[in-house]
C-alpha positions in Angstrom: -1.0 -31.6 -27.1 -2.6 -33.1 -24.1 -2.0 -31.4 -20.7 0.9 -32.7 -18.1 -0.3 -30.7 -15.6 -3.7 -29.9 -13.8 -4.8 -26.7 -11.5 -7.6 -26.8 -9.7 -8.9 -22.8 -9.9 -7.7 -22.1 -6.7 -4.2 -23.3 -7.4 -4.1 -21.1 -10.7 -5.2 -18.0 -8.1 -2.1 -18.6 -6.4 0.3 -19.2 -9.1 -0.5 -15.5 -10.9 -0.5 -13.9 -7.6 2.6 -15.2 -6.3 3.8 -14.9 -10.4 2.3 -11.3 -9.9 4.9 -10.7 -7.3 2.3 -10.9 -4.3 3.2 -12.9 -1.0 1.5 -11.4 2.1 4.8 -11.3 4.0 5.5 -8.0 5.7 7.3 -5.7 3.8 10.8 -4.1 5.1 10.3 -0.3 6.7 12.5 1.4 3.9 12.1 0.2 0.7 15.0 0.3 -1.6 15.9 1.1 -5.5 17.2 -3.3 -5.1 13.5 -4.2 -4.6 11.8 -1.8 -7.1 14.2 -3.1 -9.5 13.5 -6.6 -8.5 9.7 -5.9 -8.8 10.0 -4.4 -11.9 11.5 -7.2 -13.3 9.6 -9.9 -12.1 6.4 -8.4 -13.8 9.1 -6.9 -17.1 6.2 -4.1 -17.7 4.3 -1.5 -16.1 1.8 0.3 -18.2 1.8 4.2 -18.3 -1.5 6.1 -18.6 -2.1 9.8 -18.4 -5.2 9.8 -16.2 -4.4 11.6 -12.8 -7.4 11.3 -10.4 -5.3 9.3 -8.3 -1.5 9.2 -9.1 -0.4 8.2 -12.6 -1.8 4.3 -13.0 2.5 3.2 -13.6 3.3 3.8 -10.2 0.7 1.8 -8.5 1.6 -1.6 -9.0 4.6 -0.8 -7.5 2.5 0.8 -4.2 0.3 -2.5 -4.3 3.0 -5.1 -4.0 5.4 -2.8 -1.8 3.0 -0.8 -0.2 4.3 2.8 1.0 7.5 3.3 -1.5 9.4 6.9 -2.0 7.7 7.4 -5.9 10.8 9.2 -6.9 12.7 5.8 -6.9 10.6 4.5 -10.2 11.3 8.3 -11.7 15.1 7.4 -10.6 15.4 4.3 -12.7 12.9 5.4 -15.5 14.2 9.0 -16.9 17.6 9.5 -14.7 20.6 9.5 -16.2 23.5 7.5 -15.5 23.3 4.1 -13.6 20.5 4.4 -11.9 18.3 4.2 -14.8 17.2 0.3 -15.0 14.1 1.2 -17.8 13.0 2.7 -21.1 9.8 3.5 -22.8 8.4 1.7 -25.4 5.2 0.0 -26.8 5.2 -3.3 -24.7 1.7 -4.3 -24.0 0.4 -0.2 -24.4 2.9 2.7 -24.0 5.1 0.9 -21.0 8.5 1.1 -18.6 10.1 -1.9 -19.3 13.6 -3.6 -17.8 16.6 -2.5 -20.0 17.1 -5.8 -20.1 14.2 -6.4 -22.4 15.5 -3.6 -25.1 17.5 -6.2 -27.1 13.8 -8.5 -27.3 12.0 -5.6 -28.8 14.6 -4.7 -31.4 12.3 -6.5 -33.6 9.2 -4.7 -32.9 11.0 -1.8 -34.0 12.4 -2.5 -37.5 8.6 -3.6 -38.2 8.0 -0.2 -37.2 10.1 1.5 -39.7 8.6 -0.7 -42.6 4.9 0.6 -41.5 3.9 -2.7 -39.7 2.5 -3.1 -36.1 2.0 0.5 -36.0 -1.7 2.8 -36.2 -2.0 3.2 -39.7 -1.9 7.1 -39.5 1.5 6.6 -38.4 2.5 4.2 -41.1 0.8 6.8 -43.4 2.6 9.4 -42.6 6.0 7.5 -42.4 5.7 6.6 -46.0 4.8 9.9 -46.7 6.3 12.3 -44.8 10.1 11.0 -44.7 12.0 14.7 -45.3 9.8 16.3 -42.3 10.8 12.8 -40.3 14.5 13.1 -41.7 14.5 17.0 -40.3 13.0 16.0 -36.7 15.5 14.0 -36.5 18.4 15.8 -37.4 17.2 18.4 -34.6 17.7 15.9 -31.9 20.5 15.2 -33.2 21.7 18.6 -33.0 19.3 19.6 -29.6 19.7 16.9 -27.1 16.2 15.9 -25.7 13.3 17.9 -27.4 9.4 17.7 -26.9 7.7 18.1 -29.6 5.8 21.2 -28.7 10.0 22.6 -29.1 9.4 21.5 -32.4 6.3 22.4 -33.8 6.0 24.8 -36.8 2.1 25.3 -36.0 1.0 28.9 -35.0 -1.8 27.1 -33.0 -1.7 24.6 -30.3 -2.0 20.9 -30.9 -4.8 19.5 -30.1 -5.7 15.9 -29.1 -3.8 12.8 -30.7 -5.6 12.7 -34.3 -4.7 16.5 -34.4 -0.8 15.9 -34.1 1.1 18.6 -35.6 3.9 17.0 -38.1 6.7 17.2 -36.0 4.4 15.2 -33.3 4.1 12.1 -35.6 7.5 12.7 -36.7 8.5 11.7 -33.2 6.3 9.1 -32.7 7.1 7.2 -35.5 11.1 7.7 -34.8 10.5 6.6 -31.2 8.2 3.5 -32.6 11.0 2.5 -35.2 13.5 2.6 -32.5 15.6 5.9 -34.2 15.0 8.0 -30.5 13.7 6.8 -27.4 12.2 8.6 -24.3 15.2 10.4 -22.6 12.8 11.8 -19.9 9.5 13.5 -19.2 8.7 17.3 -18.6 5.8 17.0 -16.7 4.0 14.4 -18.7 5.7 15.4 -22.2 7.8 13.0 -23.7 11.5 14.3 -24.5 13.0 12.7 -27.3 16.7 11.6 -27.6 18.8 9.2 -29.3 19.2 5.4 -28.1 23.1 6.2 -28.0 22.3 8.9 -25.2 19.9 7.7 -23.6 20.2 3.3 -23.3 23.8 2.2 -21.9 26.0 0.7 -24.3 26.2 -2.5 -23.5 22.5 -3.4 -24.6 22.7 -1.2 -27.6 25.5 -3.5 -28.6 24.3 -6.3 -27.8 23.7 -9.1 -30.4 21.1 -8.7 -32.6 18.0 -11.5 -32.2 16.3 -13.0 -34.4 12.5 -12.5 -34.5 11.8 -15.9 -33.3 14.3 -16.0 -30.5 13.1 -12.6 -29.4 9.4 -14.1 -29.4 10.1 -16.5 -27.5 11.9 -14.5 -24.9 8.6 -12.3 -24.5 6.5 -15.5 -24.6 8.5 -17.1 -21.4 8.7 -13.8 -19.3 5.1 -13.7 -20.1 4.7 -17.2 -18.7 7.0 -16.5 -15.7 4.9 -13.4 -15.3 1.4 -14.8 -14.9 2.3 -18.3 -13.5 -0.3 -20.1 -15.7 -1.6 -18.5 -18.7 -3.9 -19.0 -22.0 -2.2 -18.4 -25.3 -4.2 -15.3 -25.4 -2.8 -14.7 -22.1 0.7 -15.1 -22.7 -0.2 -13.2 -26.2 -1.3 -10.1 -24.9 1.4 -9.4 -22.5 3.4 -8.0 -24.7 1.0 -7.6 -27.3 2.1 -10.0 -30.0 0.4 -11.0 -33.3 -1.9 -14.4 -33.3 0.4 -16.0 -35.9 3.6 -14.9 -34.1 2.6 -16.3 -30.6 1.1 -19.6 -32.3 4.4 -20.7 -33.6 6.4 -19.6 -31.1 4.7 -21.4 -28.5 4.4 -24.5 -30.5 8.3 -24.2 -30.4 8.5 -23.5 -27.0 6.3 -26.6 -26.1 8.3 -28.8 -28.2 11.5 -27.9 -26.6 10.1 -28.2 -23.1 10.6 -25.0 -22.4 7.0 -24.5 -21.7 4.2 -27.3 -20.5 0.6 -27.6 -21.3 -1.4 -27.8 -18.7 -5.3 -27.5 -17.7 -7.1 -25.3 -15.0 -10.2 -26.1 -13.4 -13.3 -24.1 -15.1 -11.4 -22.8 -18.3 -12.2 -24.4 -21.9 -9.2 -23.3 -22.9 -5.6 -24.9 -22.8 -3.1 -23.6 -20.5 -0.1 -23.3 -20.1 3.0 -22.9 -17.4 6.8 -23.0 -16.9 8.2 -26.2 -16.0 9.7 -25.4 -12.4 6.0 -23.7 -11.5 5.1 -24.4 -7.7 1.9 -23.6 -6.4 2.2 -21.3 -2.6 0.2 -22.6 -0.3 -1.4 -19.5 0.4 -1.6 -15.8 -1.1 -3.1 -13.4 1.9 -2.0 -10.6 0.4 -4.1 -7.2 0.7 -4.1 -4.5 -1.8 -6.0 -1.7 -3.5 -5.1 -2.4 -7.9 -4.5 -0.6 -10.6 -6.8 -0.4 -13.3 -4.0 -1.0 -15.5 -2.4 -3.7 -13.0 -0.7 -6.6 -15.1 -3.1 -8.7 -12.7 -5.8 -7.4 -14.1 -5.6 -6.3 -17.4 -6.5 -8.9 -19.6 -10.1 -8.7 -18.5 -11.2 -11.9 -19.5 -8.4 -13.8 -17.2 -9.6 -11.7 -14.6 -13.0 -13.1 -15.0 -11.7 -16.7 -15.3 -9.4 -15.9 -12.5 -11.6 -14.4 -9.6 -15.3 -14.0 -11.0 -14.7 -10.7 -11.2 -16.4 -8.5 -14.4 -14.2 -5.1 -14.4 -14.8 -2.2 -17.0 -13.0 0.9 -16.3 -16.0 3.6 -16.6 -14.4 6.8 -17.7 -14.9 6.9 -20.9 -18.7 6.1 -20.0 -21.2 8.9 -19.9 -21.9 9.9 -15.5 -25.7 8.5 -15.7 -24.6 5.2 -17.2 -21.9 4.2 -14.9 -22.6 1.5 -12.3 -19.5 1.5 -10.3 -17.6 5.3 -10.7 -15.3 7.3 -12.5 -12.1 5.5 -11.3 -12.3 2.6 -9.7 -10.0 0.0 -7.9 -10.4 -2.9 -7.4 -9.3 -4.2 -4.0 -7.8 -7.7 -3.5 -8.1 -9.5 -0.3 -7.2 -13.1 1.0 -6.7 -14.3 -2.8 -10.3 -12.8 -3.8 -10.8 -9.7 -5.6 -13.8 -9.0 -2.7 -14.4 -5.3 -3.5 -13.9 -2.2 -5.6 -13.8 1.4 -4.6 -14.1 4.8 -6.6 -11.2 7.3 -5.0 -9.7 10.0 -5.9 -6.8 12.2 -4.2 -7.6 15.7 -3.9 -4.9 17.3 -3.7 -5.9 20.8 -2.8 -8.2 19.7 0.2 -5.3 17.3 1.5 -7.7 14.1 1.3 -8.0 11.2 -0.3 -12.0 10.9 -1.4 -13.6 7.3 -1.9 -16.7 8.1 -3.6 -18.0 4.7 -3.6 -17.7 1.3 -1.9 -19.0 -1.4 -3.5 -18.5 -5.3 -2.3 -19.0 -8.6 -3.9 -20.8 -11.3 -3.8 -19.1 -12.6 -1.0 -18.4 -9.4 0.5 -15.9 -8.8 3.4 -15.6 -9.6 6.7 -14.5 -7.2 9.7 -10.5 -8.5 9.0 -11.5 -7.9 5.6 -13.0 -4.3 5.9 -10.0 -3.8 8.4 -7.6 -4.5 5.6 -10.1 -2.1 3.3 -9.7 0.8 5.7 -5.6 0.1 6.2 -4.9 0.2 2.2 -6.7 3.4 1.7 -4.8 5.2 5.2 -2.1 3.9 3.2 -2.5 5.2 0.1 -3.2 8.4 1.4 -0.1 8.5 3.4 1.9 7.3 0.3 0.3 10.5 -1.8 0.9 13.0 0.9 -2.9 13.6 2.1 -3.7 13.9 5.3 -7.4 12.5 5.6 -9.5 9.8 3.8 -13.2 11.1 3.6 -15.9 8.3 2.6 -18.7 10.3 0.6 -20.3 6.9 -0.2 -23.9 6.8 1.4 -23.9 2.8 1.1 -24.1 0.3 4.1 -20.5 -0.9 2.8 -19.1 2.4 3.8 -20.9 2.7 6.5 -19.3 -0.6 7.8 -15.6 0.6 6.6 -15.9 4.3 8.4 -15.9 1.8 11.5 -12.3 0.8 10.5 -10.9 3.9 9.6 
């Protein structure tokens, strides 16, 4: 289909940014549960990891769009109970909060689950295999309320990592996969398990069922409103959809004018955007990212987005890493212009940056004076009182100027 539209690269920095819920307007003083729910969805996922060397990577999208928010607000409207929970847990792009409103769009997802598809193949394994011990799991939560599934586990010893699940573990997993509990809350970083009926208000549990098709299409277009111009692999991997799935609903999607084709300077491959899409003039936005920010995650749009190569390194062994253990990247002036290993130690009451490492272009003094303001305001948001640069490199050198 030849392309309606045409973005210079420039113009397609803008439209994900802007689509990405940046602005670089100042923020209100007090931030309210309104605008984290706003924010939330806008972007319709934040991914949840466990690493901790900073703060858990699902509330820092939220910290670099709104900057200094109470954290509690995204525990309110994740795992409270009542009204004021606006999200559930689910697999959206990884293990993700996502807007209630998206529960009925991922119904889908979930009855592949029970029939073993779309799921590790361990799991499918074992729900083939293993239905009585899945049948008696669930009966206890039934009968219990929220459980963990150390509550559960029939194992003298203790579990060890995720290929070491006891039975009662994957018994959970693939009930909360096939949509039979969801996540009630978290004990620390646990899981507890509950049924949908407790846990997910009534009105989207009822709500009419979808097919496939129109459900993919729904995930397709928040995609697209998400990222503001996209590739199909883009829009794809958003929320994680299969090749074959996202081909045909797109082509359905581009027939009914519901999405445009569209070309961006610099990429070989088609892209595509919603039909009311406006380009901001500028994005001069500031902030320190995630490595698991929906900006950034799809690393190959992040290269053809800002020329920016990004590997997260802490998986790789201490003498082979070039940039740290945890680093983020920081964006400046619509430019991803550095990236900075931190973490927040907690007992000294300081936030550490281990290393400070610009690009190519690098950062001038507004620039470094941005630098030095995001991390006194991350540490501020965590609680720490300091921010000490251990980096022996000329960029830090210029930053400890600024901070």
């Amino acid at each position: 289909m030849p392309a309606e539209l045409s973005f210079s690269l420039k113009q397609a920095r803008r439209l994900a940014l802007a689509a990405q819920g940046f602005s670089g307007r100042p923020l209100p003083v007090t931030i309210r549960p309104a605008q984290v729910n706003r924010l939330i969805a806008r972007l319709g996922i934040l991914q949840i990891d466990s690493v901790n060397a900073l703060v858990r990577s699902h509330y820092l999208p939220l910290f670099s769009r709104l900057g200094d928010y109470p954290a509690q607000l995204l525990d309110q409207a994740a795992w409270s109970q009542g009204r004021q929970r606006t999200l559930f847990e689910y697999w959206g792009h990884e293990a993700s909060l996502l807007p209630l409103s998206l529960y009925p769009l991922m119904r889908w997802r979930m009855q592949r689950a029970s029939q073993g598809q779309g799921i590790y193949q361990q799991l499918a394994r074992f729900g083939q295999e293993q239905q009585a011990t899945i049948r008696r799991v669930l009966a206890a939560v039934e009968e219990q309320g929220a459980l963990g599934a150390g509550s559960l586990s029939t194992r003298e010893e203790r579990a060890g990592p995720w290929w070491d699940w006891s039975a009662e573990k994957h018994a959970l997993e693939w009930l909360f996969a096939a949509g039979e509990v969801t996540v009630a809350g978290r004990r620390g970083f646990e899981r507890l398990y509950d049924l949908p009926e407790r846990v997910i208000p009534s009105s989207i549990l009822q709500h009419s069922p979808l097919s496939e098709a129109d459900a993919q299409r729904g995930l397709l277009l928040h995609a697209a409103s998400a990222l503001g111009v996209a590739t199909e692999k883009d829009l794809r991997d958003y929320f994680r959809l299969e090749l074959a799935d996202s081909r045909a609903r797109l082509a359905e999607l581009l027939e009914g004018g519901e999405l445009l084709a569209c070309e961006v300077e610099g990429w070989k491959q088609a892209a595509y955007c919603l039909p009311a899409v406006k380009v901001p003039r500028s994005v001069p936005a500031s902030a320190l990212l995630s490595p698991f920010d929906s900006l950034i995650w799809e690393r190959s749009r992040t290269e053809r987005l800002f020329d920016f190569r990004y590997r997260l390194e802490i998986y790789t062994p201490q003498h082979k890493r070039v940039y740290g253990y945890y680093v983020l990247p920081f964006l400046h002036h619509e430019r991803i212009a550095a990236r900075v290993d931190l973490r927040a130690e907690r007992a000294q009451g300081r936030l550490a940056v281990h290393a400070v490492h610009e690009e190519e272009q690098g950062l001038d003094e507004q620039g470094m004076q941005a630098l030095a303001s995001s991390l006194r305001g991350m540490a501020n948001w965590l609680g720490l009182a300091d921010v000490q640069l251990n980096c022996p490199r000329a960029s830090a050198q210029r930053l400890r100027g600024f901070l």
